[in-house]
C-alpha positions as CSV (number, residue, x, y, z in Angstrom):
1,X,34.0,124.1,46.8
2,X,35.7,126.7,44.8
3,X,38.9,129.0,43.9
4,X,38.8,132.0,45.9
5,X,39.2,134.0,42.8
6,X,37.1,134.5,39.3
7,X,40.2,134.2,37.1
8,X,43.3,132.2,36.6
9,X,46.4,134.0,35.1
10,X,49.3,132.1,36.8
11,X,50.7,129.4,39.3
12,X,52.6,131.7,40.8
13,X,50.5,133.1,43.0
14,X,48.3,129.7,44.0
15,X,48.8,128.2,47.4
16,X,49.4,124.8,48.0
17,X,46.2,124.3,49.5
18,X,44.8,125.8,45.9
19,X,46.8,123.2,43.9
20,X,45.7,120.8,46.3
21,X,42.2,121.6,45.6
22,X,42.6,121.6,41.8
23,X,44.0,118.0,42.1
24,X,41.4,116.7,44.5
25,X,38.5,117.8,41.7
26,X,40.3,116.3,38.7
27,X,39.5,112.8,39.2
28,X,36.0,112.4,39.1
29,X,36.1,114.3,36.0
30,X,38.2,112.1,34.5
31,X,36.0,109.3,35.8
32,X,33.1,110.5,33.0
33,X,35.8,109.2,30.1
34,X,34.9,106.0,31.1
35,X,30.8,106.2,30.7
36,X,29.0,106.1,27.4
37,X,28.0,109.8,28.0
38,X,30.6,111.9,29.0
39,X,28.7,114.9,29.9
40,X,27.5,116.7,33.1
41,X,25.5,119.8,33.2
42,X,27.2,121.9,35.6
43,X,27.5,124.3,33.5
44,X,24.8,124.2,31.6
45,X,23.5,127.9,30.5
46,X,27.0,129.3,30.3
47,X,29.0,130.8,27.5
48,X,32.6,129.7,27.3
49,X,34.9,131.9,24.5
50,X,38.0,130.6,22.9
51,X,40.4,133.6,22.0
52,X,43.2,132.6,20.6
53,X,45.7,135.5,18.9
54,X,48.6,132.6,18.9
55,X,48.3,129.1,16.9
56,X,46.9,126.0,19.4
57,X,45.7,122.4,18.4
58,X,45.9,120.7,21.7
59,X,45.2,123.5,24.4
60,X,42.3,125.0,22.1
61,X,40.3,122.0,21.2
62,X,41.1,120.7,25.1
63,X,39.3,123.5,26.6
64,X,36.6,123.3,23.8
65,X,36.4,119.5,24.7
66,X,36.7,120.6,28.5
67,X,33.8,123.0,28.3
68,X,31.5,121.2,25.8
69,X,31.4,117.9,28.3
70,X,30.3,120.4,31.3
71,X,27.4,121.3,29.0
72,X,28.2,125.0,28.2
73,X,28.0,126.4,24.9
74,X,31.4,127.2,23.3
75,X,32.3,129.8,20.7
76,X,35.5,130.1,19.4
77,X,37.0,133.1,18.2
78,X,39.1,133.2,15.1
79,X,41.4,136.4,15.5
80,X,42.9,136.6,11.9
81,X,38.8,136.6,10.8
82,X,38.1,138.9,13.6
83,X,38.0,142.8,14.0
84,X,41.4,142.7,15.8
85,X,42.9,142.7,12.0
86,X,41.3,146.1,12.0
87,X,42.6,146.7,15.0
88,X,40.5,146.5,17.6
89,X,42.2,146.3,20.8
90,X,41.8,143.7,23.2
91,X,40.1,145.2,25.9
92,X,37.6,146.1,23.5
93,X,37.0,143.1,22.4
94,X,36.8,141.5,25.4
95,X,34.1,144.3,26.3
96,X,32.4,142.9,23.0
97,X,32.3,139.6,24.2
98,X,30.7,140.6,28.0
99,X,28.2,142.4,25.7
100,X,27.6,139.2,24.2
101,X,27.3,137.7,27.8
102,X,30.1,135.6,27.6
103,X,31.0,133.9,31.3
104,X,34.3,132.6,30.7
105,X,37.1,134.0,27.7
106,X,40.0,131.6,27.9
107,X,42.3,134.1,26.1
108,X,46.4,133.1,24.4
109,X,48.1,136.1,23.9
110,X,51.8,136.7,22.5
111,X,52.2,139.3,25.3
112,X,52.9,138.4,28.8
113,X,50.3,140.1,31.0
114,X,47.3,140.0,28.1
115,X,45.3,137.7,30.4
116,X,45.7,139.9,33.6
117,X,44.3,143.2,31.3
118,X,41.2,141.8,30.4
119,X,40.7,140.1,33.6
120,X,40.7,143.7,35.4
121,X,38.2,145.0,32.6
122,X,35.9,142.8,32.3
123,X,33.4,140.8,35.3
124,X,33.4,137.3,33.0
125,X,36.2,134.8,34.4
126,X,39.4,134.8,32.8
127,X,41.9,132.0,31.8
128,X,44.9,132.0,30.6
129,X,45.7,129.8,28.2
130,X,49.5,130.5,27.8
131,X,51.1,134.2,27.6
132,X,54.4,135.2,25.9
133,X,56.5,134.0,28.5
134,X,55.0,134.5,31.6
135,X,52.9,131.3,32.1
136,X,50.6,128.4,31.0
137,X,48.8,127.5,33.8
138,X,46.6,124.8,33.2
139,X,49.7,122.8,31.2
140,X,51.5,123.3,34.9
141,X,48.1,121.9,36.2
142,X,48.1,118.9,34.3
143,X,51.4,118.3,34.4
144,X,51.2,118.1,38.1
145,X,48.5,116.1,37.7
146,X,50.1,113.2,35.7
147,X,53.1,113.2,38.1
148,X,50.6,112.5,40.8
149,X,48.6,109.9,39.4
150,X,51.4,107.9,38.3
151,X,53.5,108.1,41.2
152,X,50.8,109.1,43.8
153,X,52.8,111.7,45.4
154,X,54.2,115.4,44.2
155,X,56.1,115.5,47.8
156,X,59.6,114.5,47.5
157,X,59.7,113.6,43.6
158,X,62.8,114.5,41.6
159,X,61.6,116.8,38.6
160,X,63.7,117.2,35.5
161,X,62.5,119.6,33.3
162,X,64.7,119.8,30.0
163,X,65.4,122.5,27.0
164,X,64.6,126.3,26.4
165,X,64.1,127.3,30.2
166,X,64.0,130.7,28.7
167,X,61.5,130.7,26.9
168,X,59.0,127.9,28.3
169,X,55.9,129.3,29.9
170,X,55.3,125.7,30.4
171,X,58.5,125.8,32.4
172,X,57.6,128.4,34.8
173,X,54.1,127.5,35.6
174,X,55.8,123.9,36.4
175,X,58.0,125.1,38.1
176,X,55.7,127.2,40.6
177,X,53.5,124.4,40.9
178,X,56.2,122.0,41.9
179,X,58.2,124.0,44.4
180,X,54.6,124.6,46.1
181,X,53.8,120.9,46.4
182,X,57.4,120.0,47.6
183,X,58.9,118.4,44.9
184,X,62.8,118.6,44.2
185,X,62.9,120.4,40.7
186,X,66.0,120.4,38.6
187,X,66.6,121.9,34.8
188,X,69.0,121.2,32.2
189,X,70.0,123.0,28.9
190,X,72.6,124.8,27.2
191,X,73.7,127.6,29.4
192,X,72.1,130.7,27.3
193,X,68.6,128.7,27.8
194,X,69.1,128.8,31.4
195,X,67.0,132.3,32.8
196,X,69.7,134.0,35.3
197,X,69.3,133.7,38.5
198,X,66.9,130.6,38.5
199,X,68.2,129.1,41.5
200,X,66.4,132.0,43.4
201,X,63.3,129.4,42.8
202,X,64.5,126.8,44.3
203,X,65.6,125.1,41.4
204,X,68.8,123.3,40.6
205,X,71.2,123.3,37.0
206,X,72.4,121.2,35.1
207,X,74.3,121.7,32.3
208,X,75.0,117.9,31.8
209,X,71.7,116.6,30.4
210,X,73.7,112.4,31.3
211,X,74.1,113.6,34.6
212,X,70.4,115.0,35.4
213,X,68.8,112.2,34.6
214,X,70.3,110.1,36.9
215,X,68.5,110.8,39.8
216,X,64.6,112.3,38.0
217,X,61.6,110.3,38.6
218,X,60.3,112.4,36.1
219,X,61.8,114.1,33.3
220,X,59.5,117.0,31.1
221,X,61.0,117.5,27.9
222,X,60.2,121.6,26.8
223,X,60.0,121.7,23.1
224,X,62.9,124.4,21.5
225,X,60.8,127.1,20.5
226,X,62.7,128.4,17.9
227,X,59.8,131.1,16.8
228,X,60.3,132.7,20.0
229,X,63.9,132.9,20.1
230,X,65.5,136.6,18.7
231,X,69.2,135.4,18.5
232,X,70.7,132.1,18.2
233,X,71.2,130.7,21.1
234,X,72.9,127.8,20.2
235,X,75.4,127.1,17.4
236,X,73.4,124.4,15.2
237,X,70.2,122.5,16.0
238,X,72.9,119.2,15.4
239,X,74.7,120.3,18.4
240,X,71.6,120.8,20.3
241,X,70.9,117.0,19.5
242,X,73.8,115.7,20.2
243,X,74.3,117.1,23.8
244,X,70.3,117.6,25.2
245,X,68.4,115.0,22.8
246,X,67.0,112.7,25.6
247,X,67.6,109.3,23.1
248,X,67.5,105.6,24.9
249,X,71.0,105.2,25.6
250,X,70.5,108.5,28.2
251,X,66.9,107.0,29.2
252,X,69.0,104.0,30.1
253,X,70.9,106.0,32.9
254,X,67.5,106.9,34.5
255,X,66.2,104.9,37.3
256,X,63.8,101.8,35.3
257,X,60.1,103.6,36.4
258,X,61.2,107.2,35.3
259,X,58.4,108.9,33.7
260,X,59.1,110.7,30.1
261,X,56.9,113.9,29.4
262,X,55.9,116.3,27.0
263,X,53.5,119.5,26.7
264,X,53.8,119.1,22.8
265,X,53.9,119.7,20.2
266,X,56.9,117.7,19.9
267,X,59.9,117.9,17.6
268,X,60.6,114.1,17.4
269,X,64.6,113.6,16.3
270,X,65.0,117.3,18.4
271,X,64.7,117.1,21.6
272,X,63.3,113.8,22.4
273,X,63.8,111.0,19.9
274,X,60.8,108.7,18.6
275,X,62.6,105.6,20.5
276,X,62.1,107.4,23.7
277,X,58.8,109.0,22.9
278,X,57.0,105.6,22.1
279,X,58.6,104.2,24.7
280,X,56.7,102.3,27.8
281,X,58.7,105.1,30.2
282,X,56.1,108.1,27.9
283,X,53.3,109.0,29.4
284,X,52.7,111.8,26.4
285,X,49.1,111.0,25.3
286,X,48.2,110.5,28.7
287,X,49.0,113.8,29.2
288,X,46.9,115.0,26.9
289,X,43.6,112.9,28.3
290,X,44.3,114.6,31.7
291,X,44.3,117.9,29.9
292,X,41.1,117.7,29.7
293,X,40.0,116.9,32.9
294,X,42.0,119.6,34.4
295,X,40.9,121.8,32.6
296,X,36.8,120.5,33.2
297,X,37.9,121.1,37.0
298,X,39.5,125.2,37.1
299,X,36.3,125.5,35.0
300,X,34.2,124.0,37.2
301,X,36.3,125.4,40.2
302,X,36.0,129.2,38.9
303,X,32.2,128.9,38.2
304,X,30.2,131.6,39.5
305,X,28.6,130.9,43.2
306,X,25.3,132.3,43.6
307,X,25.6,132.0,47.8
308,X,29.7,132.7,48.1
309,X,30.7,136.7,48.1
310,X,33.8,135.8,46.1
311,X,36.9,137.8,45.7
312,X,37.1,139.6,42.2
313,X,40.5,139.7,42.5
314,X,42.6,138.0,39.7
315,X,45.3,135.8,40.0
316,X,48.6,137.1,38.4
């Protein structure tokens, strides 16, 4: 089985049926953590390219991890040591790296939309690894993946999702998912992290981060991404703390088996506090295992079929 597409830029335009899919395939690559070799060759022969024009530890080296367990060869692309610093322009790399016969460039860009040019330029599969502030799919994927495996349902789960809405590409591509698999998503944060008009999505507000809690199964803390911000958006990082810090006395209003997530990296004493993030409620590192799983699956998912006529369509 496979995507009906060769790229993936977004949630937003996945079906349930597509997320469904995605989920269904994670597991048994999960299952290879477990053996003392945790490699299969499906993709053996393949050419998998990092391009990274924003910073990454844990979504870089995932994918890397991700791609080098499926047996394809990785390269990863360095862009402050690369000809984009003499200004090469992305489509023309990404045309270098087709020449190069690369099958898969899993591309961060600061620019919402980066993802979607080179995936209507070049025939190699495209993912996105996280755009401006469009989306991050696969975080939204794996996300959705840990909620399901620890509460073995998406359907009917009260989602939480904490911080700078605004600016969270994790956020949307969450959210997306989420709605799609019938889950009951809420957000909290100061009002000028809020996106207008958010409740067109289905979602609900909160402004009262004591109040929100008290009825999430799961609550996603969204790092405050002060690099992205243009204007301050709130009056002091102190204040910020003191009303959407999720600490253990607001943890202690949550129902007992809430789980406590993160896409990292985290600012510990920010938005979450270390009592909360080491606690038993966290399921943080697990996230990041899963990450890589996921991420072995939309590879696996997108792989060329040599029998299927497959849409060349992208995903946006």
């Amino acid at each position: 089985m496979s995507l009906n597409c060769k790229d993936l830029l977004g949630l937003e335009h996945l079906d349930k049926k597509d997320l469904q899919l995605i989920l269904e395939s994670v597991k048994p690559f999960k299952s290879l953590f477990t053996r003392s070799v945790k490699k299969t060759p499906t993709l053996i022969g393949k050419t998998v390219v990092t391009l990274f024009y924003e910073p990454s530890t844990r979504t870089r080296t995932s994918f890397e991890i991700a791609a080098k367990r499926l047996s394809a060869d990785v390269v990863n692309i360095s862009v402050g040591a690369s000809s984009v610093v003499k200004g090469e322009s992305l489509i023309d790399t990404g045309k270098t790296l087709e020449a190069m016969k690369a099958d898969y460039v899993i591309i961060r860009h600061s620019l919402s939309g980066a993802p979607e040019i080179l995936a209507r330029n070049l025939n190699a599969s495209i993912i996105n690894a996280g755009d401006g502030f469009h989306e991050h799919p696969t975080q939204g994927l794996l996300d959705l993946y840990t909620m399901y495996e620890k509460k073995k349902k998406i359907e009917g789960l009260n989602v939480l999702l904490v911080g700078d809405i605004l600016h969270s590409r994790v956020a949307k591509s969450n959210i997306w998912a989420l709605t799609k698999m019938g889950a009951n998503v809420a957000v909290a944060g100061p009002p000028t992290l809020i996106p207008p008009k958010i409740e067109s999505l289905g979602v609900k507000v909160y402004y009262d981060l004591d109040e929100a809690v008290k009825r999430a199964d799961v609550v996603n803390i969204l790092r405050i991404q002060l690099e992205r911000q243009q204007e301050n958006l709130f009056p002091s990082v102190r204040e910020y703390v003191e009303l959407y810090q999720l600490t253990k006395e607001r943890l202690g209003n949550a129902k007992p088996n809430v789980l406590v997530m993160h896409p990292g990296p985290m600012n510990r004493g920010i938005e979450i506090s270390s009592a909360v993030a080491d606690s038993s409620n966290a399921v943080i590192n697990e996230q990041v295992t899963n990450g890589i799983a996921v991420r072995m699956a939309v590879l696996y998912l997108l792989k060329p079929s040599k029998t299927a006529n497959k849409k060349q369509a992208a995903l946006n």
